[in-house]
Every structure is written in C-alpha cells, then in structure tokens.
N, C-alpha and C positions, 0 to 999 in steps of 0.2 A: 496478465501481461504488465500491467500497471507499477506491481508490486517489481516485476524483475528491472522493470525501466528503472525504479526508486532503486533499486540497491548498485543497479551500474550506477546511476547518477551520483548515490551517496560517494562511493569509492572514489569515481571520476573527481570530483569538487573536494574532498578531502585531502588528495594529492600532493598540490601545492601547498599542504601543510605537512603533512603528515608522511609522504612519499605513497609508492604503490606496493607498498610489502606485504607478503603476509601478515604481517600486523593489522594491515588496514582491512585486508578481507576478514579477515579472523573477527573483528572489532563490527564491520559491516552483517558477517552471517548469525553473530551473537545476538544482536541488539537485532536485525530480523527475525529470527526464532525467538524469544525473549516474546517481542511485540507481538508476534501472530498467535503465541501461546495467549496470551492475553488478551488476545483481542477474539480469539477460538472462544476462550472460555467466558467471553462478558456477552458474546454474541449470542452463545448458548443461553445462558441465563436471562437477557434481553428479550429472545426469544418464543418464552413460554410464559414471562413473571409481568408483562404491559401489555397493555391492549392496542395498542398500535402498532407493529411491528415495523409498520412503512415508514414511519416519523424517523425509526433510530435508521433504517436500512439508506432511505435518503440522506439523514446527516453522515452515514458512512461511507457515502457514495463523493456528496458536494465536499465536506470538511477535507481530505486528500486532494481534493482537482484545488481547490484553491489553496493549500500550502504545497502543493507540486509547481504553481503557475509563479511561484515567490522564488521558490527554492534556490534557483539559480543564484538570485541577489543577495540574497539576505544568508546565502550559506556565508560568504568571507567574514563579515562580521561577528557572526556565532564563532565559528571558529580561530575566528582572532583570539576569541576571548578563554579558549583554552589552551593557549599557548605558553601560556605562563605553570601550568602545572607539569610534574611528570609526562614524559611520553606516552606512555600505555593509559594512567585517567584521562588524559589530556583528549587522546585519541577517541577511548569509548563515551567519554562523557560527546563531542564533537561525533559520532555516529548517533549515541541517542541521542540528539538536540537536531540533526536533521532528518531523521528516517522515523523515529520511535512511531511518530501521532499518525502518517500517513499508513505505515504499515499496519499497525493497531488497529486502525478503521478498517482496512483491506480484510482483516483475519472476523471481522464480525459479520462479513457481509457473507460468505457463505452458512453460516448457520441459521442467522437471518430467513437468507431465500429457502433453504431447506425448509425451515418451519412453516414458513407463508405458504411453498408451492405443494406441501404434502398434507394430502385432507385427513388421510388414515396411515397411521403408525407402519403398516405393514409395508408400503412402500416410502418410506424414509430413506433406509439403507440405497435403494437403487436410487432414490434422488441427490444422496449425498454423492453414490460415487458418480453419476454424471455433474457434476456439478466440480466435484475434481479433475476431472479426467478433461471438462474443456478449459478450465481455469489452468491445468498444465499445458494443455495445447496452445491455450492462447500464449503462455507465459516463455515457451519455446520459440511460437512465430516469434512473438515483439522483441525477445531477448534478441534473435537474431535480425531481425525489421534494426530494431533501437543500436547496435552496437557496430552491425558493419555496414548502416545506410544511413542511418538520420543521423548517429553521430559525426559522422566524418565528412556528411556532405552537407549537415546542415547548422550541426553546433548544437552543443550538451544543451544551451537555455529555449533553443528553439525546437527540442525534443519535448523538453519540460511541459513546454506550451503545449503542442501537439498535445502531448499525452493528457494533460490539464483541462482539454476542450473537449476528449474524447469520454471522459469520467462525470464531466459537465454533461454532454448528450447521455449518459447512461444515468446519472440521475434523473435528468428531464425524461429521460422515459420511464422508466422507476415513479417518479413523481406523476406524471399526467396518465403512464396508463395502465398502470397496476391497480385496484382496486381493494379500500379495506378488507381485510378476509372475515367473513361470516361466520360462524359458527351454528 
C-alpha cells in the first residue's frame, strides 16, 4: 500500500513542474520498476549472505517512513533543481530523486520476510505468494483509501504523514516483536 501511495504522491508533486502527462506517469512507473527490481534483488541477496536479517528488514521499513514524512517539502526544491535540463532528464532524473530510495527499500522487504518467515525451503514458494497476494491487496485498498479520500479530503502532505506513521508502527513491530531467527 505504501509503495502505491509513493507513486500517486511522486506523480501528484511533480505536476507543478512537469504537468500530468503520460510523461510523468511513464517517468513515475519506470524509476518504480527500476527501484523494486533492485531492491528484489539486494533483498534477496541480503537475505541469505548476513546474519541479521531483522537489522536490514527494519532499516527498510523506518528508512521510507521517514523520507515519505519529508517528501512533501523537500520535493519543490529537488525538483527545482531540474528544471534547468531537457524535459524528459529533467523529469526522470525529478522521479528518481523522489521515489527511487523509498521504493527500493519497499522491494527488499519482501524477500526479507520471505527468508525470515520460511524455516524449510519447501514452503517458500507458498510464503512468497501469500506475501504477494496481501501486499496487492493492501496496495489496491490504499491506492483507492489514498486517492479518492485522504487525497482530496485531507491533502497530498497529510497522506504522506499518515502513511509515514503507519510504516513507523510496522517497523516498531518488526523491531520489538519479531525475534532473531535461529538456525
């Protein structure tokens, strides 16, 4: 859910620069696949290669809630600052400089809990697809929660929050009650 708030939000805030064209989505759903690819395959790797799993799984829980809780403010100034190149770098450089780091964390955190929550190999695969199956559900409610109610009756930076305090509680429980995994 998180993730789909971050890419309305990115679109929404780039606007006033950029307009709302398929440019901007295009530039928006590139630099999120891009990011999640990347953030798939470092969370994989994280995964299996440190002995702590919960240490990265936390920082990719807290790292997003607090550049999601900025985002509002701090987006004008970044993309000030690429106003001065071409339209299309202009634009995706201004998508990755606000989305790339949040998304990126979002794409490590299911590989993550996959590894932590699967004791034996043989049930991975069913862990992996429950773990899709609610991260789409969730990403459906909030898509439609975040776009035809908190947007409009509460304001893009007052979502940010919301969603920023929500990723905050999912760390703190992540952090306090998940438990190193044994081997």
């Amino acid at each position: 859910g998180a993730l789909m708030v971050t890419e309305i939000a990115g679109a929404k805030l780039i606007a006033p620069f950029y307009g709302a064209s398929s440019f901007v989505w295009t530039a928006i759903l590139a630099t999120t696949v891009a990011s999640l690819s990347l953030g798939y395959y470092l969370g994989g790797r994280f995964s299996y290669s440190t002995g702590d799993i919960l240490k990265i799984l936390n920082a990719s829980l807290l790292l997003p809630s607090l550049l999601l809780l900025v985002l509002g403010w701090w987006s004008a100034p970044l993309l000030q600052m690429t106003l001065s190149l071409p339209m299309l770098p202009g634009l995706l450089l201004g998508s990755v400089l606000l989305i790339s780091i949040p998304v990126f964390a979002f794409g490590m955190v299911t590989p993550l809990l996959v590894q932590y929550m699967t004791k034996a190999s043989q049930y991975a695969g069913e862990m992996a697809g429950r773990f899709y199956a609610v991260s789409t559900a969730g990403g459906i409610i909030f898509t439609l929660i975040y776009g035809f109610y908190i947007i409009p009756f509460l304001g893009l930076k007052t979502g940010l929050l919301i969603i920023s305090i929500l990723l905050f509680i999912a760390f703190l429980c992540i952090r306090f009650m998940l438990k190193p995994a044994t081997d």
